[in-house]
PDB file of N, CA, C and O in Angstrom:
ATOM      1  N   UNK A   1     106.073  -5.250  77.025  1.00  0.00           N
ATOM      2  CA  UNK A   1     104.840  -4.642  76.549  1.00  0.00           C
ATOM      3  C   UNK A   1     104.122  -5.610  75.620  1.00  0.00           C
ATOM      4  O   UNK A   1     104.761  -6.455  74.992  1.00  0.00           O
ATOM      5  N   UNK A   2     102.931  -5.508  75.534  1.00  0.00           N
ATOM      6  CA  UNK A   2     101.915  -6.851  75.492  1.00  0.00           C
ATOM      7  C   UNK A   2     102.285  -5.887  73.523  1.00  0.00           C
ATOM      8  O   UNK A   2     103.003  -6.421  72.677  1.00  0.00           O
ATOM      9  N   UNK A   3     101.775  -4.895  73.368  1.00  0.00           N
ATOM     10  CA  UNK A   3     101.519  -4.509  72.125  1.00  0.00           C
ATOM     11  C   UNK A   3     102.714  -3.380  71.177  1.00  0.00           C
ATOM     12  O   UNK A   3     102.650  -2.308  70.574  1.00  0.00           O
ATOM     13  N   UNK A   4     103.675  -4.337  71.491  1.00  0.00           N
ATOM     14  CA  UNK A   4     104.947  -3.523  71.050  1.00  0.00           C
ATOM     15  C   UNK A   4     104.738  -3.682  69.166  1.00  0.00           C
ATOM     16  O   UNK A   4     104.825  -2.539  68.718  1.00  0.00           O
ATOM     17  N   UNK A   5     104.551  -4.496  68.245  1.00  0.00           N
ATOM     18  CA  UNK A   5     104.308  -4.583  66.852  1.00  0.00           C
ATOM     19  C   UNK A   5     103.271  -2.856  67.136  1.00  0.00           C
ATOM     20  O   UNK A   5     103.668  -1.700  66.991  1.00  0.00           O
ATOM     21  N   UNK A   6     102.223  -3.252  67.468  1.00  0.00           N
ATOM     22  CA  UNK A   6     101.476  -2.080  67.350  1.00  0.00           C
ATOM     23  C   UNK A   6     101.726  -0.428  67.684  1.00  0.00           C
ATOM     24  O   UNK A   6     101.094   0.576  67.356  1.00  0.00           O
ATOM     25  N   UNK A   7     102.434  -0.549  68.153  1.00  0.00           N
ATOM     26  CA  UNK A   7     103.394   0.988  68.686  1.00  0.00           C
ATOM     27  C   UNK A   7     104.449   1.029  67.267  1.00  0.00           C
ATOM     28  O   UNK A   7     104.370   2.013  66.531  1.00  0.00           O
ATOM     29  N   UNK A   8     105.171   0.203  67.026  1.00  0.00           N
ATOM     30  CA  UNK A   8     106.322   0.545  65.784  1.00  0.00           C
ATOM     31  C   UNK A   8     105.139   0.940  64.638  1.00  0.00           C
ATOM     32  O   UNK A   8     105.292   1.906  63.891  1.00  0.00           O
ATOM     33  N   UNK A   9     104.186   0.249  64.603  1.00  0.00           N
ATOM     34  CA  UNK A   9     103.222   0.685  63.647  1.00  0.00           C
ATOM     35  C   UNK A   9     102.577   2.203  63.518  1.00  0.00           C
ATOM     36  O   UNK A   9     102.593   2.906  62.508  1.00  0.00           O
ATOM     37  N   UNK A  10     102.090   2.474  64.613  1.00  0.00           N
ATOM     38  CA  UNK A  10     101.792   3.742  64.908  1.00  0.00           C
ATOM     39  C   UNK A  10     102.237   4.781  64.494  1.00  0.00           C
ATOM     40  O   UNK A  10     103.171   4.528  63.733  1.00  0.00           O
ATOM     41  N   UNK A  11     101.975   6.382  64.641  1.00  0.00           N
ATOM     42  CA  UNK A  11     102.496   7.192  64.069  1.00  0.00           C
ATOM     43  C   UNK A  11     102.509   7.877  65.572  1.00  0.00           C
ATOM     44  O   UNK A  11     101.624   8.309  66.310  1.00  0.00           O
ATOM     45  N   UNK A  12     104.044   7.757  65.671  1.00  0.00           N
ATOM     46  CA  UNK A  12     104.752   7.642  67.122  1.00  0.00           C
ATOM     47  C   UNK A  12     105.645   8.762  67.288  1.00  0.00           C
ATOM     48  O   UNK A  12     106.477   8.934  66.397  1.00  0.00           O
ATOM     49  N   UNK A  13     105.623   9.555  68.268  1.00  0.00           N
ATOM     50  CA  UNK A  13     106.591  10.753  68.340  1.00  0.00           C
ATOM     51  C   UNK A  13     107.342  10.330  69.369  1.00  0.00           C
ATOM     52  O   UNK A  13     106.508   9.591  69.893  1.00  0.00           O
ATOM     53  N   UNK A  14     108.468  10.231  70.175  1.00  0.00           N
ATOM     54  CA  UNK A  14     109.587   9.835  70.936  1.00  0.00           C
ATOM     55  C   UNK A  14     110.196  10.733  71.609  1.00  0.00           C
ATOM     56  O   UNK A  14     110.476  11.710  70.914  1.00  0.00           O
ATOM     57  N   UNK A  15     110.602  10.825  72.963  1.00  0.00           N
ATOM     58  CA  UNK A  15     111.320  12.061  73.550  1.00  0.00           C
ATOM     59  C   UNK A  15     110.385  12.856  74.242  1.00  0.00           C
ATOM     60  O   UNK A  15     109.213  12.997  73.892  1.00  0.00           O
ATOM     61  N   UNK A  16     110.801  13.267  75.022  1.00  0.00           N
ATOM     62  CA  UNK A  16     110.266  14.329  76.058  1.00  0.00           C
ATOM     63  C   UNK A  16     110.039  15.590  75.345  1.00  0.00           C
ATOM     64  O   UNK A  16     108.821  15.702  75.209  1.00  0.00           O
ATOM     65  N   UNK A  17     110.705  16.684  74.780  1.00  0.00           N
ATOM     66  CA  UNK A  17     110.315  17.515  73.668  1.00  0.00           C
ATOM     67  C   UNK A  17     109.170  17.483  72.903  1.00  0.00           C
ATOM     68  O   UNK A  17     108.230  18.240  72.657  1.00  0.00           O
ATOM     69  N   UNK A  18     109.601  16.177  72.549  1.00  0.00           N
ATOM     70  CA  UNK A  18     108.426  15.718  70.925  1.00  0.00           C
ATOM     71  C   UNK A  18     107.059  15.077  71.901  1.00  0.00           C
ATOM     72  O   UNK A  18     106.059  15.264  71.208  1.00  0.00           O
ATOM     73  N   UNK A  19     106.669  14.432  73.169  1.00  0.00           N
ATOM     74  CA  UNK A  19     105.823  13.866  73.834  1.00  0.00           C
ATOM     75  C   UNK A  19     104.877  15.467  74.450  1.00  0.00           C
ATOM     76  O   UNK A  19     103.710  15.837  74.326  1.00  0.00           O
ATOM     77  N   UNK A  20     105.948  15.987  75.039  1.00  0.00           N
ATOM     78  CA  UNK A  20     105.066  17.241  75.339  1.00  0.00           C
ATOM     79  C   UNK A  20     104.503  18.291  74.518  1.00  0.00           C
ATOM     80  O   UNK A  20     103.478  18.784  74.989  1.00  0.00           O
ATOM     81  N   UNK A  21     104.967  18.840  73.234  1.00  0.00           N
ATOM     82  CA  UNK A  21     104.740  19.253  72.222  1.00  0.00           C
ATOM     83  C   UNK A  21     102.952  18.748  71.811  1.00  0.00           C
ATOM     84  O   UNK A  21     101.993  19.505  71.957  1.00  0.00           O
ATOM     85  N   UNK A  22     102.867  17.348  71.300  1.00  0.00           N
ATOM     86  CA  UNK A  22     102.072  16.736  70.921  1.00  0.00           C
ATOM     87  C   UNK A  22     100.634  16.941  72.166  1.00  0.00           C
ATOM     88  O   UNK A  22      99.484  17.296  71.908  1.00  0.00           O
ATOM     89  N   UNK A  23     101.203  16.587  73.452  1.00  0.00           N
ATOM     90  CA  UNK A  23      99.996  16.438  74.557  1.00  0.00           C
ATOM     91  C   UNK A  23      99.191  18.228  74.580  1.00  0.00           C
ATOM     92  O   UNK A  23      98.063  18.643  74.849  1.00  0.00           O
ATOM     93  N   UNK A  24     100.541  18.899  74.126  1.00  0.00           N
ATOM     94  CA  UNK A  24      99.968  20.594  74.289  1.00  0.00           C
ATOM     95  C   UNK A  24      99.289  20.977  73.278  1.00  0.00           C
ATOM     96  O   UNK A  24      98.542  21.955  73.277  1.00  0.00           O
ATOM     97  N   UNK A  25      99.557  20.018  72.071  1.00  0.00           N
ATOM     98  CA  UNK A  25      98.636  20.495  70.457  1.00  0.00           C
ATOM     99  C   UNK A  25      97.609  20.012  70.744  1.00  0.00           C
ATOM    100  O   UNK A  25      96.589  20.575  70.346  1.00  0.00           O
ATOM    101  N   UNK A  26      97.518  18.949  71.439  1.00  0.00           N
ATOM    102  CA  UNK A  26      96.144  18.252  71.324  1.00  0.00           C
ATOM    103  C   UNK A  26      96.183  17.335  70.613  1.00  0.00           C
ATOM    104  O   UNK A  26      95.142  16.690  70.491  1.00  0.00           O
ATOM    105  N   UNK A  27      97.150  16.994  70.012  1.00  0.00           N
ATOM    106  CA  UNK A  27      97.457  15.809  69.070  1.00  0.00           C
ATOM    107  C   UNK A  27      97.830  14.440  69.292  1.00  0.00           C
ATOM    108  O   UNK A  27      98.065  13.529  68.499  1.00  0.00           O
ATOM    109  N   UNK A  28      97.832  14.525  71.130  1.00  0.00           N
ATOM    110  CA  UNK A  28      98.590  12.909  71.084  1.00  0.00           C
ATOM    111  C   UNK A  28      96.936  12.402  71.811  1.00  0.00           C
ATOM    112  O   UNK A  28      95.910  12.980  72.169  1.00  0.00           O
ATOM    113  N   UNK A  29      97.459  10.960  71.747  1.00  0.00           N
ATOM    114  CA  UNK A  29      95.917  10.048  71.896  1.00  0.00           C
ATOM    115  C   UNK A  29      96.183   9.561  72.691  1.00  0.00           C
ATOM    116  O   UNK A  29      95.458   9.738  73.670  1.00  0.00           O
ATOM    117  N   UNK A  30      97.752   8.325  72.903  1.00  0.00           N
ATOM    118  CA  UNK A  30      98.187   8.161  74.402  1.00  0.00           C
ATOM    119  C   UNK A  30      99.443   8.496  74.542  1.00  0.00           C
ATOM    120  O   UNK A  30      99.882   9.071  73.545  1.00  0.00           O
ATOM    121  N   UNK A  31     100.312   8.336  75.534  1.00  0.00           N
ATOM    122  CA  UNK A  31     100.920   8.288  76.178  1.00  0.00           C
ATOM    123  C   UNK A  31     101.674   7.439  76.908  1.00  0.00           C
ATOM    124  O   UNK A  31     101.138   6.954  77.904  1.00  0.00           O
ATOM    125  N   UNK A  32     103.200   7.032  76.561  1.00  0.00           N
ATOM    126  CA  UNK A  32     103.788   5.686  77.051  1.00  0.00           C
ATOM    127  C   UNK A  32     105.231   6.117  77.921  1.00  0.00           C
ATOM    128  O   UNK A  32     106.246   6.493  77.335  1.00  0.00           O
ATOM    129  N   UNK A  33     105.147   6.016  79.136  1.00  0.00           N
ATOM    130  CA  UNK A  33     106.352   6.376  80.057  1.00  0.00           C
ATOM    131  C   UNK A  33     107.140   5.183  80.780  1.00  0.00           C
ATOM    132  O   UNK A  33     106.815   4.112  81.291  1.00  0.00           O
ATOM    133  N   UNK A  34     108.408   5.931  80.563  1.00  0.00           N
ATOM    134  CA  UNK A  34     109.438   4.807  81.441  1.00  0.00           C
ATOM    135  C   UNK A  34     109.433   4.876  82.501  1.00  0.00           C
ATOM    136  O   UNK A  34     109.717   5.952  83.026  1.00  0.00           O
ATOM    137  N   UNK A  35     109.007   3.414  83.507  1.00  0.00           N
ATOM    138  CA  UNK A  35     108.748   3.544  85.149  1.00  0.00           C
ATOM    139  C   UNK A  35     110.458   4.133  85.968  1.00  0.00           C
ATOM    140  O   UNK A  35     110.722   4.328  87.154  1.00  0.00           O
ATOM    141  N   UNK A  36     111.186   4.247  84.923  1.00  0.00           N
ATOM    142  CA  UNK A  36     112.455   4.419  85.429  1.00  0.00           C
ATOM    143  C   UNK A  36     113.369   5.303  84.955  1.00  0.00           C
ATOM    144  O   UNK A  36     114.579   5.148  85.122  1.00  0.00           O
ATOM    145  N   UNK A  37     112.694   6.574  84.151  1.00  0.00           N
ATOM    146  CA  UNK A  37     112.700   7.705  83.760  1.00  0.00           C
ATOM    147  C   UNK A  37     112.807   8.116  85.226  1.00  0.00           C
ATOM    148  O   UNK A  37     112.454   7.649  86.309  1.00  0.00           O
ATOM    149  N   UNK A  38     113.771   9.733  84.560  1.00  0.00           N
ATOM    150  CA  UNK A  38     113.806  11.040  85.355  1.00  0.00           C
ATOM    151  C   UNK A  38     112.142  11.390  86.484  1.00  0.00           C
ATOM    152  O   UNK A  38     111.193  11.895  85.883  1.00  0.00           O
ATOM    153  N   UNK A  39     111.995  11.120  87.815  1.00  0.00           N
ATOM    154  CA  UNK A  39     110.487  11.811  87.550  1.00  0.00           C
ATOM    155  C   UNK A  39     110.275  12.800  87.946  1.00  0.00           C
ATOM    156  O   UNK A  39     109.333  13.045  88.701  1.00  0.00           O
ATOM    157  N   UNK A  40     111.302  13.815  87.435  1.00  0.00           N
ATOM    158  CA  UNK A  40     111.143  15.146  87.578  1.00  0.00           C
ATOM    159  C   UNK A  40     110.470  15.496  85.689  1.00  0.00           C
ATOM    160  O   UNK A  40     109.805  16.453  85.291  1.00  0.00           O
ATOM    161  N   UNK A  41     110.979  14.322  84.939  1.00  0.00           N
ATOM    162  CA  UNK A  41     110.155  14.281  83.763  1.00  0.00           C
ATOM    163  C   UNK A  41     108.854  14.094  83.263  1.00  0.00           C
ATOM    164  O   UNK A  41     108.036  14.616  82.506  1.00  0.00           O
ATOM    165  N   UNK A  42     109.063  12.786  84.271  1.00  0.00           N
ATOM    166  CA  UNK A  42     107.732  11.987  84.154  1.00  0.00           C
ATOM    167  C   UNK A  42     106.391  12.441  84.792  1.00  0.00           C
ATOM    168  O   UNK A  42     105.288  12.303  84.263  1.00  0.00           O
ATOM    169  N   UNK A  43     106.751  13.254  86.552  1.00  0.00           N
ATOM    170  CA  UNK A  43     105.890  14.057  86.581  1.00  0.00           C
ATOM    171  C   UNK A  43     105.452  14.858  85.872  1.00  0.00           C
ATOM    172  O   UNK A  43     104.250  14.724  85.640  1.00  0.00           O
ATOM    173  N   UNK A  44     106.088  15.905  85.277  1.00  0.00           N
ATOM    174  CA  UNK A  44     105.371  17.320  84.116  1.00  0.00           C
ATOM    175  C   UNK A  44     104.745  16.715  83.352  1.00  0.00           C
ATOM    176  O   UNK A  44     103.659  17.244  83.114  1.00  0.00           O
ATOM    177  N   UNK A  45     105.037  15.336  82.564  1.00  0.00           N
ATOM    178  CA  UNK A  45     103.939  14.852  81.266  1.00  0.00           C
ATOM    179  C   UNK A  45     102.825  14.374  82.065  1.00  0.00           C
ATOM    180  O   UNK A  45     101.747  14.652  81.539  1.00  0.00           O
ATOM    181  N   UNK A  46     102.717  13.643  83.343  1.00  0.00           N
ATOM    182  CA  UNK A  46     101.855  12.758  83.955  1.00  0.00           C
ATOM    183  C   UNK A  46     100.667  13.889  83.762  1.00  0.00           C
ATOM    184  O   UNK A  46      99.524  13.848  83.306  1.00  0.00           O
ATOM    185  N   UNK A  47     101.567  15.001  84.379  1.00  0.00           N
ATOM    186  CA  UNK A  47     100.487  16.006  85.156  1.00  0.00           C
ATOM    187  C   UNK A  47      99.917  16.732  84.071  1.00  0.00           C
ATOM    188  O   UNK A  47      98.787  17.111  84.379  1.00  0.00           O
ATOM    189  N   UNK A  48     100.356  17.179  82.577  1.00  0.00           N
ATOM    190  CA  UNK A  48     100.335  17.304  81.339  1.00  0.00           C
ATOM    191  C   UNK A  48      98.851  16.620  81.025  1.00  0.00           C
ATOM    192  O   UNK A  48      97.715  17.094  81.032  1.00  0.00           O
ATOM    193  N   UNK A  49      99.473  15.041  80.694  1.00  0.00           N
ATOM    194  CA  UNK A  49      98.430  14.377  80.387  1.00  0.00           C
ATOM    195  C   UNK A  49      96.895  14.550  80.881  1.00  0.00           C
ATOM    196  O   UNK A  49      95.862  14.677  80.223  1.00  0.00           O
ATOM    197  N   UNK A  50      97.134  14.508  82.353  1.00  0.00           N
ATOM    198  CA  UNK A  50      95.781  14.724  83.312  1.00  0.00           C
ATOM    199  C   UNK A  50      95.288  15.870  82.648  1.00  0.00           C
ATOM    200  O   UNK A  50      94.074  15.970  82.468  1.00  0.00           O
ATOM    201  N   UNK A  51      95.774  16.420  82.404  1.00  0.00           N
ATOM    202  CA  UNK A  51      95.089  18.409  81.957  1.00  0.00           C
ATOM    203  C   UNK A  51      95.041  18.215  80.821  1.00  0.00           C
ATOM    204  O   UNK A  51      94.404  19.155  80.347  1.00  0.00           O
ATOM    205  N   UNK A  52      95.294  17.636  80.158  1.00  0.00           N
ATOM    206  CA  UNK A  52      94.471  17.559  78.479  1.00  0.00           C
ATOM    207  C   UNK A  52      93.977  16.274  78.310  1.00  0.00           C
ATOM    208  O   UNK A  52      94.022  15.877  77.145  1.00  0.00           O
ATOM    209  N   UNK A  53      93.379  15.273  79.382  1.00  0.00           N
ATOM    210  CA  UNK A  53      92.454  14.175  79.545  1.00  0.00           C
ATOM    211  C   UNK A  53      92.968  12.881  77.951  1.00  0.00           C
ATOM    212  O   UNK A  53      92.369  12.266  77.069  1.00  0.00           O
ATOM    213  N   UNK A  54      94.858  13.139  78.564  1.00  0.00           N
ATOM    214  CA  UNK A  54      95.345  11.599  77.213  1.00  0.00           C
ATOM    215  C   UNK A  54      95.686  10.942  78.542  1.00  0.00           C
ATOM    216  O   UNK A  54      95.972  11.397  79.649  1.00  0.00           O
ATOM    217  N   UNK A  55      95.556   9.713  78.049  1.00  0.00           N
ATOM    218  CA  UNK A  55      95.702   8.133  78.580  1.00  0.00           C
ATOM    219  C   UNK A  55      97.032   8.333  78.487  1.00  0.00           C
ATOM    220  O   UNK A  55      97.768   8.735  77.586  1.00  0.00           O
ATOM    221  N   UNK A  56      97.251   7.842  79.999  1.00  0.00           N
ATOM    222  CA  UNK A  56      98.952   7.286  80.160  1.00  0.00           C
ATOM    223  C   UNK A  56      99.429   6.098  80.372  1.00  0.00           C
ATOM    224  O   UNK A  56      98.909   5.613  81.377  1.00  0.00           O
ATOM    225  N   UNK A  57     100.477   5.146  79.687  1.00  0.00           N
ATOM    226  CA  UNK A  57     100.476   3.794  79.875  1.00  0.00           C
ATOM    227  C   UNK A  57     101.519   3.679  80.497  1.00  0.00           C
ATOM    228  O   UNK A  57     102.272   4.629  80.281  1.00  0.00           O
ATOM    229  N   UNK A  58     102.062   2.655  81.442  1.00  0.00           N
ATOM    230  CA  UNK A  58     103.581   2.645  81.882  1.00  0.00           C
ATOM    231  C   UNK A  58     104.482   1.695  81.329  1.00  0.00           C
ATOM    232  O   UNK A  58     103.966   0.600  81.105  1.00  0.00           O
ATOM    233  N   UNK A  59     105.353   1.779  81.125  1.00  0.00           N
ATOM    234  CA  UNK A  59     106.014   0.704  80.377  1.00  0.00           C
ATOM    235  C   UNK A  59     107.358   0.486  81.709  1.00  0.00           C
ATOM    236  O   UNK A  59     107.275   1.240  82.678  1.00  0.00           O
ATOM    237  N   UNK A  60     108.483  -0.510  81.671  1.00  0.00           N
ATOM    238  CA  UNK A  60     108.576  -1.094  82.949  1.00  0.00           C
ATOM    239  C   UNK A  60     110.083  -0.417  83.038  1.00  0.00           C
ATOM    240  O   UNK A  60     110.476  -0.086  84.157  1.00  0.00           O
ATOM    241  N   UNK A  61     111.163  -0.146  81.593  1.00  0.00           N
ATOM    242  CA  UNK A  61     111.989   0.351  80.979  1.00  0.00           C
ATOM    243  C   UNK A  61     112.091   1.081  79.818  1.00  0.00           C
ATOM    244  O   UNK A  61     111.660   0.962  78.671  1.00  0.00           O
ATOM    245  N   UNK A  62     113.103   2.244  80.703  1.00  0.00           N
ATOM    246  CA  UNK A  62     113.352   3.208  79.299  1.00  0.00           C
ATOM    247  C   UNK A  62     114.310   2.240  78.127  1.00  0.00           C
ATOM    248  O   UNK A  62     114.792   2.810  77.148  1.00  0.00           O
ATOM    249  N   UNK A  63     114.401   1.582  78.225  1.00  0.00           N
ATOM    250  CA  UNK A  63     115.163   0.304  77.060  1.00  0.00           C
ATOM    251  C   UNK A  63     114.140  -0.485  76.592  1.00  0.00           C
ATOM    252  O   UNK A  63     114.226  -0.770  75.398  1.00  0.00           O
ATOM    253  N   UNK A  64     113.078  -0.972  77.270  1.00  0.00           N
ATOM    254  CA  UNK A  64     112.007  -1.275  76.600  1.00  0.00           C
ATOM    255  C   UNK A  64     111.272  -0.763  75.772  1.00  0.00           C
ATOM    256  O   UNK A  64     110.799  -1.385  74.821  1.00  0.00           O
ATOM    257  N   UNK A  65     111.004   0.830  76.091  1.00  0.00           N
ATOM    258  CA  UNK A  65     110.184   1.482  75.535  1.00  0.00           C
ATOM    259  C   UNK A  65     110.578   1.976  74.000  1.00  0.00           C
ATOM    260  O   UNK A  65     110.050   2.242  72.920  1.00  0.00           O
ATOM    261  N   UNK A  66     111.841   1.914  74.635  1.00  0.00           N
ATOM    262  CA  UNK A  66     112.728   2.457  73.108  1.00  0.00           C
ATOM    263  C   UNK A  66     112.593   0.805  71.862  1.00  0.00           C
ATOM    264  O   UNK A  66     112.420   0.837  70.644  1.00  0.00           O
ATOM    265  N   UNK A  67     112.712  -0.127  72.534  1.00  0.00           N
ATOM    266  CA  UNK A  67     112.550  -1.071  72.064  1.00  0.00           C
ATOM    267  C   UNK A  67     111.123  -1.266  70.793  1.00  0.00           C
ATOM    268  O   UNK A  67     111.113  -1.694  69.638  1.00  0.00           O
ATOM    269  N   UNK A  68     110.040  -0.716  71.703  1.00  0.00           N
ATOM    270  CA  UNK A  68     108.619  -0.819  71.349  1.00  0.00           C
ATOM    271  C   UNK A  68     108.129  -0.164  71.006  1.00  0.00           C
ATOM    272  O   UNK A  68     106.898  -0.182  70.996  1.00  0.00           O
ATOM    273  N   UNK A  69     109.235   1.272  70.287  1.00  0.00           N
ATOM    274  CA  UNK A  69     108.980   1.939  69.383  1.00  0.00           C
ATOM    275  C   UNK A  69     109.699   1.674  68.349  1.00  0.00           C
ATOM    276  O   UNK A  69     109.260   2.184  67.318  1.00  0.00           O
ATOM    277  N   UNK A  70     111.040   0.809  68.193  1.00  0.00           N
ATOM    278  CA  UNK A  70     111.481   0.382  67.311  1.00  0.00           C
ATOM    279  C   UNK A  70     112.748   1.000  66.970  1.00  0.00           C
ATOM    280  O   UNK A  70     113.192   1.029  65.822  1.00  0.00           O
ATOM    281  N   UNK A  71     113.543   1.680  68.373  1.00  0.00           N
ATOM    282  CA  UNK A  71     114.957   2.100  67.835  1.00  0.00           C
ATOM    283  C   UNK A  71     115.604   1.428  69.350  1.00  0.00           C
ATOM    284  O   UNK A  71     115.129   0.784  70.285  1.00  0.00           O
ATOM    285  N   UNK A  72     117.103   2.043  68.948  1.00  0.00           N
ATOM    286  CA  UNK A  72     117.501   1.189  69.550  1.00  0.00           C
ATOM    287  C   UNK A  72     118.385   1.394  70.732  1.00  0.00           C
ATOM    288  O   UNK A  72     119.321   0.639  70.993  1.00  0.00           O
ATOM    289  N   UNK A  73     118.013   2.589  71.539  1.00  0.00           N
ATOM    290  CA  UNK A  73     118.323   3.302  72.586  1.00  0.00           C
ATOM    291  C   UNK A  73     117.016   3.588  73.274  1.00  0.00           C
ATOM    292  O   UNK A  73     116.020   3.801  72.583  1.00  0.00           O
ATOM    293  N   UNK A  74     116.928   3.616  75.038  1.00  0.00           N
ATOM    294  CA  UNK A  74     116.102   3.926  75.518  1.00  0.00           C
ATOM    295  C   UNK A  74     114.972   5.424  75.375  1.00  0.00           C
ATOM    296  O   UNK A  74     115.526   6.471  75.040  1.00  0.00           O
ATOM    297  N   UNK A  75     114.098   5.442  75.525  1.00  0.00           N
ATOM    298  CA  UNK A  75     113.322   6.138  75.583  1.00  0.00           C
ATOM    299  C   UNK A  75     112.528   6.327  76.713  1.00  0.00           C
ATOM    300  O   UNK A  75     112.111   5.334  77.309  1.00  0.00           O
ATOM    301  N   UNK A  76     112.143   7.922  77.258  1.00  0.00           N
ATOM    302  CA  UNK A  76     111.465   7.953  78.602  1.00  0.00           C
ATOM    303  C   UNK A  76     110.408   7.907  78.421  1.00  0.00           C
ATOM    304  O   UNK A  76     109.601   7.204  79.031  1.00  0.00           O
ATOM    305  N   UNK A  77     110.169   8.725  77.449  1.00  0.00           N
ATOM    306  CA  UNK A  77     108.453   8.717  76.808  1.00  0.00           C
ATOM    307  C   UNK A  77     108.170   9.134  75.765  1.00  0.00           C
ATOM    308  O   UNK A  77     108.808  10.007  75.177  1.00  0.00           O
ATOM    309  N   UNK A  78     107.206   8.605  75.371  1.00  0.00           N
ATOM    310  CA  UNK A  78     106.496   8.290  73.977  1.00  0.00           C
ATOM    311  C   UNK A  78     104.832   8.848  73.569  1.00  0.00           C
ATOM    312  O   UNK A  78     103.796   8.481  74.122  1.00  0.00           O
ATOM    313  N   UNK A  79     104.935   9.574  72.737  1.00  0.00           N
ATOM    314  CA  UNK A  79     103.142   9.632  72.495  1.00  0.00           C
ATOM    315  C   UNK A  79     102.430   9.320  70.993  1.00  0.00           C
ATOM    316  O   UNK A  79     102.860   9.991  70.055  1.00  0.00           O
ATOM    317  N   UNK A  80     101.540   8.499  70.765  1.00  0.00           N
ATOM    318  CA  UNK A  80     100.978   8.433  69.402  1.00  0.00           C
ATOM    319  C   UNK A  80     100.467   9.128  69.313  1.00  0.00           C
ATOM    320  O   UNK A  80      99.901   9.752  70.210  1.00  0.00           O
ATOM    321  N   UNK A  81     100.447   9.352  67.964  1.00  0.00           N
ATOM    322  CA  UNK A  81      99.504  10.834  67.692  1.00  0.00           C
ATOM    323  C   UNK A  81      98.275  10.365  66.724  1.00  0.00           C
ATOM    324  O   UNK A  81      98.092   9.465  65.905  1.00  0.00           O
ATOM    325  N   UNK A  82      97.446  11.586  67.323  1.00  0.00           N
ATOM    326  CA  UNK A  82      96.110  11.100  66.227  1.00  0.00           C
ATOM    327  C   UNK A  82      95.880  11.046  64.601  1.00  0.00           C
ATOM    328  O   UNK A  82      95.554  12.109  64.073  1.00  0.00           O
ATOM    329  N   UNK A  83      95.948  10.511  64.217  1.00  0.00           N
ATOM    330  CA  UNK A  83      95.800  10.282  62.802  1.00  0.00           C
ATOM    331  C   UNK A  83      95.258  11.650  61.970  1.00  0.00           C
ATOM    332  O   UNK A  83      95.085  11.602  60.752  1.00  0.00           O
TER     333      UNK A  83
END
């Protein structure tokens, strides 16, 4: 991921729970999924996202992603939230 500093920076929620939560408040801005996540997961947020019009980014690994949020176990998906 081109902008991994900028994601640890962010005010970043992690997990499928905490990603969908956020897209249903209205609170997340984007959206960052593992191309190699569950996509019985990844569908419900995709389709999530589309219906409350947040940007979805793909990231290439759930080890990456976890990476580029700054811990140190994979992650499927990720959402920043709006300030």
């Amino acid at each position: 991921m081109s902008n991994d500093k900028g994601l640890r920076d962010a005010p970043v929620k992690i997990g499928t729970k905490q990603t969908m939560r956020m897209v249903e408040l209205g609170r997340a801005e984007e959206v960052y999924v593992a191309e190699n996540a569950d996509p019985r997961l990844t569908s419900r947020i995709v389709a999530l996202c589309n219906q409350h019009a947040v940007k979805v980014t793909y990231v290439d690994t759930m080890a990456n992603l976890g990476k580029a949020c700054g811990i140190e176990v994979g992650a499927a998906m990720a959402a920043i939230v709006k300030s």
